[in-house]
C-alpha positions as CSV (number, residue, x, y, z in Angstrom):
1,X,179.3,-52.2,34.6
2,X,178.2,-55.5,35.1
3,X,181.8,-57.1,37.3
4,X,180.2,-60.9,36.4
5,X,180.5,-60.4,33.0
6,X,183.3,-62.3,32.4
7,X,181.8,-65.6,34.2
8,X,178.3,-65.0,32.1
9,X,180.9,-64.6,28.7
10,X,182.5,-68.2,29.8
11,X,179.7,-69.9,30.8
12,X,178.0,-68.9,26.9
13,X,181.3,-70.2,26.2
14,X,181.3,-73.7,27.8
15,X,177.8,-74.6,27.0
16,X,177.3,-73.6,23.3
17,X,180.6,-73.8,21.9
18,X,182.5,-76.7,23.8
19,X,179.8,-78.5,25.2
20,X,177.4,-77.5,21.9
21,X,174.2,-77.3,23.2
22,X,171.4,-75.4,21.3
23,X,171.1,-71.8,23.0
24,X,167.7,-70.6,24.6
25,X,167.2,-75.1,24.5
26,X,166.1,-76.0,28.1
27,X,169.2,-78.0,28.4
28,X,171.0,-74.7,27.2
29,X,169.4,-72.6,29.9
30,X,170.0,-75.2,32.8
31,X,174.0,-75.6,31.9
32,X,174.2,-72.2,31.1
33,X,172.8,-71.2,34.7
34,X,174.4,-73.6,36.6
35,X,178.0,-72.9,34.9
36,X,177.1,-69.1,35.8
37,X,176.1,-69.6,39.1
38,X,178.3,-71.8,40.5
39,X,181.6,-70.2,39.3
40,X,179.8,-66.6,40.9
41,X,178.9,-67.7,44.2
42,X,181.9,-69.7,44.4
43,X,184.1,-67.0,43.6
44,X,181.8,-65.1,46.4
45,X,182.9,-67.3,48.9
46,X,186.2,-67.0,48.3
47,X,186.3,-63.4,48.3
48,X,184.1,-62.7,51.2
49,X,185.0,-65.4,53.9
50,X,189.0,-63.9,53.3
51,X,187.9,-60.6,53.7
52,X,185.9,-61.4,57.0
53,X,188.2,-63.5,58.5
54,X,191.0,-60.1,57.6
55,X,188.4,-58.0,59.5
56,X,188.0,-61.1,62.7
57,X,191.1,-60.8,63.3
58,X,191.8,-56.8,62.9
59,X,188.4,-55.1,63.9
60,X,187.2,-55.6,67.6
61,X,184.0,-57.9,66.3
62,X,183.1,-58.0,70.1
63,X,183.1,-54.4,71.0
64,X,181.5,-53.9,67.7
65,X,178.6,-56.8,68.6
66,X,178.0,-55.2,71.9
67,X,177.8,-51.8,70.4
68,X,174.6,-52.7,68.6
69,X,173.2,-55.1,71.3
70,X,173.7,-52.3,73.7
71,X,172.8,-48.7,72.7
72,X,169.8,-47.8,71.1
73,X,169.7,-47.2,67.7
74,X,166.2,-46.5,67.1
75,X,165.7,-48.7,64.0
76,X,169.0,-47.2,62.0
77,X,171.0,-50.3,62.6
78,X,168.6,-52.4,60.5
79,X,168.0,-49.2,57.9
80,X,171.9,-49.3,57.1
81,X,171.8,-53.1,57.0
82,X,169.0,-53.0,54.0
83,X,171.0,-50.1,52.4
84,X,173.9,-51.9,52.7
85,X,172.0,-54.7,50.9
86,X,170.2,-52.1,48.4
87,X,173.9,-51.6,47.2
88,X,175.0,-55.0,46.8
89,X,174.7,-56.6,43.1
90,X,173.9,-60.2,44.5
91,X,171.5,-62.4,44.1
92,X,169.3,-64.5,47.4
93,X,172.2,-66.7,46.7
94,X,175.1,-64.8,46.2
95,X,174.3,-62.7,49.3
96,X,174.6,-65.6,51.4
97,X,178.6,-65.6,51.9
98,X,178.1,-62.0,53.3
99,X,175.9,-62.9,55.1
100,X,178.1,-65.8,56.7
101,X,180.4,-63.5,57.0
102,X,178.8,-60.9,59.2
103,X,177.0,-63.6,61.3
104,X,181.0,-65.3,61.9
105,X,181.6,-62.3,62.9
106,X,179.3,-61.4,65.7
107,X,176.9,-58.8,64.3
108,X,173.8,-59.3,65.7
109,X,171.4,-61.7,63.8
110,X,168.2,-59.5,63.3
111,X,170.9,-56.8,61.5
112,X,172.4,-59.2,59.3
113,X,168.7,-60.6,58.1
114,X,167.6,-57.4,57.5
115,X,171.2,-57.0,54.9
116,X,169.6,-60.6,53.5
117,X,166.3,-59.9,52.8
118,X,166.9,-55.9,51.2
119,X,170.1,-57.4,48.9
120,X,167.5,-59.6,46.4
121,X,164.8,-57.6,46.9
122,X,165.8,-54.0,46.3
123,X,168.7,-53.7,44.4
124,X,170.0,-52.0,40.9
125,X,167.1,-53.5,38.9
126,X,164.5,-52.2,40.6
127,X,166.2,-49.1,40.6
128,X,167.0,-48.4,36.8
129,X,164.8,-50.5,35.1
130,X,161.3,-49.8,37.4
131,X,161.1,-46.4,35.8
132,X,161.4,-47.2,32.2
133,X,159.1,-50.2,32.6
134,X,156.1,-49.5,35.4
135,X,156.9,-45.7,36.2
136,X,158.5,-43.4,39.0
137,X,155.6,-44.2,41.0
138,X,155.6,-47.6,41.6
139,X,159.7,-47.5,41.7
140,X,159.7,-45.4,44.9
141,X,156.4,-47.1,46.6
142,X,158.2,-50.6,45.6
143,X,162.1,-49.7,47.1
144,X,160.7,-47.9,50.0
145,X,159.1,-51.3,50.9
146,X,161.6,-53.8,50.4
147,X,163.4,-51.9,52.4
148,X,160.6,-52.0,55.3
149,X,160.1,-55.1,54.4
150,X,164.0,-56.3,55.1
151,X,164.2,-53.6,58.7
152,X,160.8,-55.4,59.9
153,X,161.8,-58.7,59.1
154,X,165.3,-58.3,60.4
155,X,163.7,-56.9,64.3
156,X,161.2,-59.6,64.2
157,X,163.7,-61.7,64.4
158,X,165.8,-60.5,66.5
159,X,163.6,-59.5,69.0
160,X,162.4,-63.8,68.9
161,X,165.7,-64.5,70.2
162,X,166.5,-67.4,68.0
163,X,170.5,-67.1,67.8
164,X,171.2,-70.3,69.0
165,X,169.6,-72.0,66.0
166,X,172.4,-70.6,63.9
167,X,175.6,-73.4,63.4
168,X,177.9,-72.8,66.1
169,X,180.6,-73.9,63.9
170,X,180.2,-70.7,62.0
171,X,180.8,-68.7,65.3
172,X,184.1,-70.5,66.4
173,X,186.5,-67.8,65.1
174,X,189.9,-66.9,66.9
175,X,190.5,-63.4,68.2
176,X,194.1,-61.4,67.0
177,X,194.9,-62.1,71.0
178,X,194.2,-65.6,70.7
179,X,196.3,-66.4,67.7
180,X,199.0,-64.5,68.7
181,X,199.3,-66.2,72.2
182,X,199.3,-69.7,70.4
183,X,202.3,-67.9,68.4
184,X,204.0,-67.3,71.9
185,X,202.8,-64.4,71.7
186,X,204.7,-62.4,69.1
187,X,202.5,-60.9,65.9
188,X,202.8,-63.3,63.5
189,X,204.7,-62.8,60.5
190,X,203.2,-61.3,57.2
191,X,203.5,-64.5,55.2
192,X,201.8,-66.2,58.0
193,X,199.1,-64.1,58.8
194,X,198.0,-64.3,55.0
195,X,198.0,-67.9,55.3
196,X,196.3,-68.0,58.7
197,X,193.7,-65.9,56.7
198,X,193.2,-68.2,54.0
199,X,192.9,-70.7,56.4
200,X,189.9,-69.1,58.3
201,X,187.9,-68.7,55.3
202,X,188.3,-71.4,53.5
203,X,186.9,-73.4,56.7
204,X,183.6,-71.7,56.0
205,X,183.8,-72.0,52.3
206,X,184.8,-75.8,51.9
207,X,181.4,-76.5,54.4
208,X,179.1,-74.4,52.5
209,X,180.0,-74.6,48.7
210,X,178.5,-78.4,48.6
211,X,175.0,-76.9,49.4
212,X,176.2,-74.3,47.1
213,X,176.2,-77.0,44.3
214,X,173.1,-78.9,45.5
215,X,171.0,-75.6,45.4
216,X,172.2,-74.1,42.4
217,X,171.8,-76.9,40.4
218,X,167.9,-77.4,41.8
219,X,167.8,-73.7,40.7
220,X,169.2,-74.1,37.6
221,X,166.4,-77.2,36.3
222,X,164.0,-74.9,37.7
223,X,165.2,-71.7,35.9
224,X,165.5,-73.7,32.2
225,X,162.5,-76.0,32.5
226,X,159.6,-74.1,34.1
227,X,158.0,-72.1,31.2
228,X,156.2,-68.7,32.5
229,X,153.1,-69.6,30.8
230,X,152.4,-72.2,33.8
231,X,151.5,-69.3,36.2
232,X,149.9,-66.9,33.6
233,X,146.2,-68.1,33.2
234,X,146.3,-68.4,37.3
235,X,148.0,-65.4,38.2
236,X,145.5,-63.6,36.0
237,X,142.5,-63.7,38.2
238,X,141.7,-60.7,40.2
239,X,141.2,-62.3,43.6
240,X,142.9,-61.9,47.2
241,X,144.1,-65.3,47.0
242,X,146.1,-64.5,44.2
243,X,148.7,-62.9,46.1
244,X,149.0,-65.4,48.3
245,X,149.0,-67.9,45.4
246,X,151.8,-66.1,43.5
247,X,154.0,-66.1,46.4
248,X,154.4,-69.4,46.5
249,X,154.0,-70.0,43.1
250,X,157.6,-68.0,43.2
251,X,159.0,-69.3,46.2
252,X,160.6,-72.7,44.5
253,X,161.8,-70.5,41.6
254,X,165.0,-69.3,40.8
255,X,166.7,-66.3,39.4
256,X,168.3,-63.1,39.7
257,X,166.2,-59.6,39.6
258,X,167.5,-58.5,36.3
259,X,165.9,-61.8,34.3
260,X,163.1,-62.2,36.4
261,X,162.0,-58.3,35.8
262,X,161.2,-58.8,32.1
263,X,159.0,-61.8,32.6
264,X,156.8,-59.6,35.5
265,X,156.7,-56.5,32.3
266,X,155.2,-59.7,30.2
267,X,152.5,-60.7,33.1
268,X,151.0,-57.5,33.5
269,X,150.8,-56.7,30.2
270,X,148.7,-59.9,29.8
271,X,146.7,-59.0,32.4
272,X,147.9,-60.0,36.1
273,X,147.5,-57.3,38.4
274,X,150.7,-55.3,39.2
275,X,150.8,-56.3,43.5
276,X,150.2,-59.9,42.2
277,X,153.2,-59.6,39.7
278,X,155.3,-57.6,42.5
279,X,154.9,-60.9,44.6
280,X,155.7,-63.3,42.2
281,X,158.7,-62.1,41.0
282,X,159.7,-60.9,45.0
283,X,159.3,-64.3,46.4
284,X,161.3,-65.6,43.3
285,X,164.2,-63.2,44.0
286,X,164.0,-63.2,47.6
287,X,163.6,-67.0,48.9
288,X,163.6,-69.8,46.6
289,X,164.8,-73.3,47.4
290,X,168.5,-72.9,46.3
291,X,168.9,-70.6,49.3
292,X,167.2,-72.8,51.3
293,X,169.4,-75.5,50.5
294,X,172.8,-73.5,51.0
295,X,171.0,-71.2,54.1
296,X,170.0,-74.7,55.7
297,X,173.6,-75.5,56.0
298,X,174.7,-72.6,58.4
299,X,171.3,-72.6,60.2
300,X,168.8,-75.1,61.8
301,X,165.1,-75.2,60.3
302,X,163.6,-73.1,62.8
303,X,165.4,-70.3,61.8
304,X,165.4,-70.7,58.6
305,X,161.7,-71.5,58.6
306,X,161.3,-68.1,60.9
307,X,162.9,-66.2,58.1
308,X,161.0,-67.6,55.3
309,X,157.5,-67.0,56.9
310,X,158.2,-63.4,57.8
311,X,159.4,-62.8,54.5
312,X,157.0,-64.3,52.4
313,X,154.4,-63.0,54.7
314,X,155.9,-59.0,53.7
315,X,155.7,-59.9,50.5
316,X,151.9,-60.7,50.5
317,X,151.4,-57.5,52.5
318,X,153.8,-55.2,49.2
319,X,151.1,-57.4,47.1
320,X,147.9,-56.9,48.8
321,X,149.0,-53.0,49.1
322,X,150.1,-52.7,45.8
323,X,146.9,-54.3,44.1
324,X,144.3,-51.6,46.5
325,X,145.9,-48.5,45.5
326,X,147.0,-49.3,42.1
């Protein structure tokens, strides 16, 4: 069941019937993406940053935080991170207000990467529609690593110690203690308490839905405008640099696993080898310059430049793999 149906059903809505543009037109596909998107993601934000600032104020974020600073976990904390993110139906974009969330709420930064890389790049598409198209054998060999991939590129980063290039603004939070002694320290009432809550997240949300806008509507000339032809005929040579090549051919790119699938079926059928393919369509899903756009909002550039070059560098490693043993 696809729970963003009904956004995709009025965004066909208000670009070929009330704003009567031709359908599968470039104009048709750039409205029709940026409708989608925006409304999504938006919607997201909402959603999330209410539920995290629910869980600031209830769960003990800071006994939590030092829990996973403090014992050793032996890799698991990162593995649940990229599960959690295998089981989330988002997009790079739409797995940014979770993401906001968790950082806001003191999980540590490597741990909430790891939940940003996995939750593009292994997800329900690769799942169900890897075995029908490429086989069982590249399904499990693909999954098992993104999800290296995300744990890897979640401890790299933690362990470079770069927390202090996140926004600080997105770590100003008040603790249940804290608002309760500015209420003279009574519990405040129900009413109040939801109202505090909408308050809290919609601090985070009215900051980062501009860069929202920005990026999705980069993403969404991209996504109608740049045939796939453009990066067949190059693609299609059998060379190391290739990989390299179609990773950053993919990078600016925009789209969502399930429409950018199809299009990888199409280049290896003409030709491109599978690993190359893999890292096209993984760079396209997993960074891409609407995320950068919203991601550069609630971080500084070397962090977000840290987190682009260790993804982008897994990804040529899944290619490079991929392309010797297939």
């Amino acid at each position: 069941m696809d729970i963003f149906k009904p956004i995709q059903l009025f965004a066909n809505l208000a670009t070929y019937q009330w704003l009567r543009i031709v359908p599968h037109s470039y104009w048709g596909e750039t409205i029709n993406f940026f409708i989608y998107d925006t409304i999504k993601i938006g919607l997201l934000l909402i959603v999330i940053n209410y539920f995290m600032a629910f869980t600031r104020y209830y769960f003990p974020m800071g006994k939590a935080r030092d829990l996973l600073l403090k014992r050793r976990w032996f890799g698991l904390d990162y593995f649940f991170a990229a599960i959690l993110g295998v089981v989330t139906p988002f997009c790079s974009c739409s797995s940014i207000p979770l993401f906001i969330g968790f950082v806001g709420a003191g999980i540590p930064l490597g741990v909430t990467f790891a939940f940003l890389i996995s939750s593009p790049l292994v997800n329900e598409s690769s799942l169900y529609l890897f075995p029908a198209m490429f086989g069982m054998k590249v399904t499990v060999i693909y999954n098992v690593f993104g999800i290296l991939i995300a744990m890897v590129g979640g401890f790299l980063i933690q362990k470079l110690g770069i927390e202090k290039y996140v926004k600080p603004e997105l770590l100003k939070f008040k603790s249940r203690v804290q608002v309760e002694k500015e209420n003279g320290g009574a519990p405040l009432p129900l009413v109040e308490l939801l109202k505090y809550f909408w308050s809290d997240g919609m601090n985070i949300t009215k900051n980062v839905f501009p860069y929202v806008v920005l990026g999705v509507s980069i993403g969404a000339l991209i996504h109608g405008f740049v045939p796939a032809t453009l990066v067949e005929k190059y693609l299609a040579i059998k060379q190391w640099w290739t990989i390299p090549l179609a990773a950053l051919l993919g990078a600016p790119l925009y789209a969502n696993s399930v429409s950018v699938i199809p299009v990888m079926e199409a280049l290896v059928k003409k030709g491109v080898p599978l690993g190359t393919a893999l890292s096209f369509m993984t760079a396209i899903v997993t960074i891409s310059i609407p995320e950068s756009m919203i991601l550069k909002k609630v971080m500084k550039w070397q962090l977000l430049a840290a987190f682009f070059g260790i993804t982008i560098v897994g990804i040529m490693i899944m290619g490079w793999i991929f392309n010797a043993i297939l």
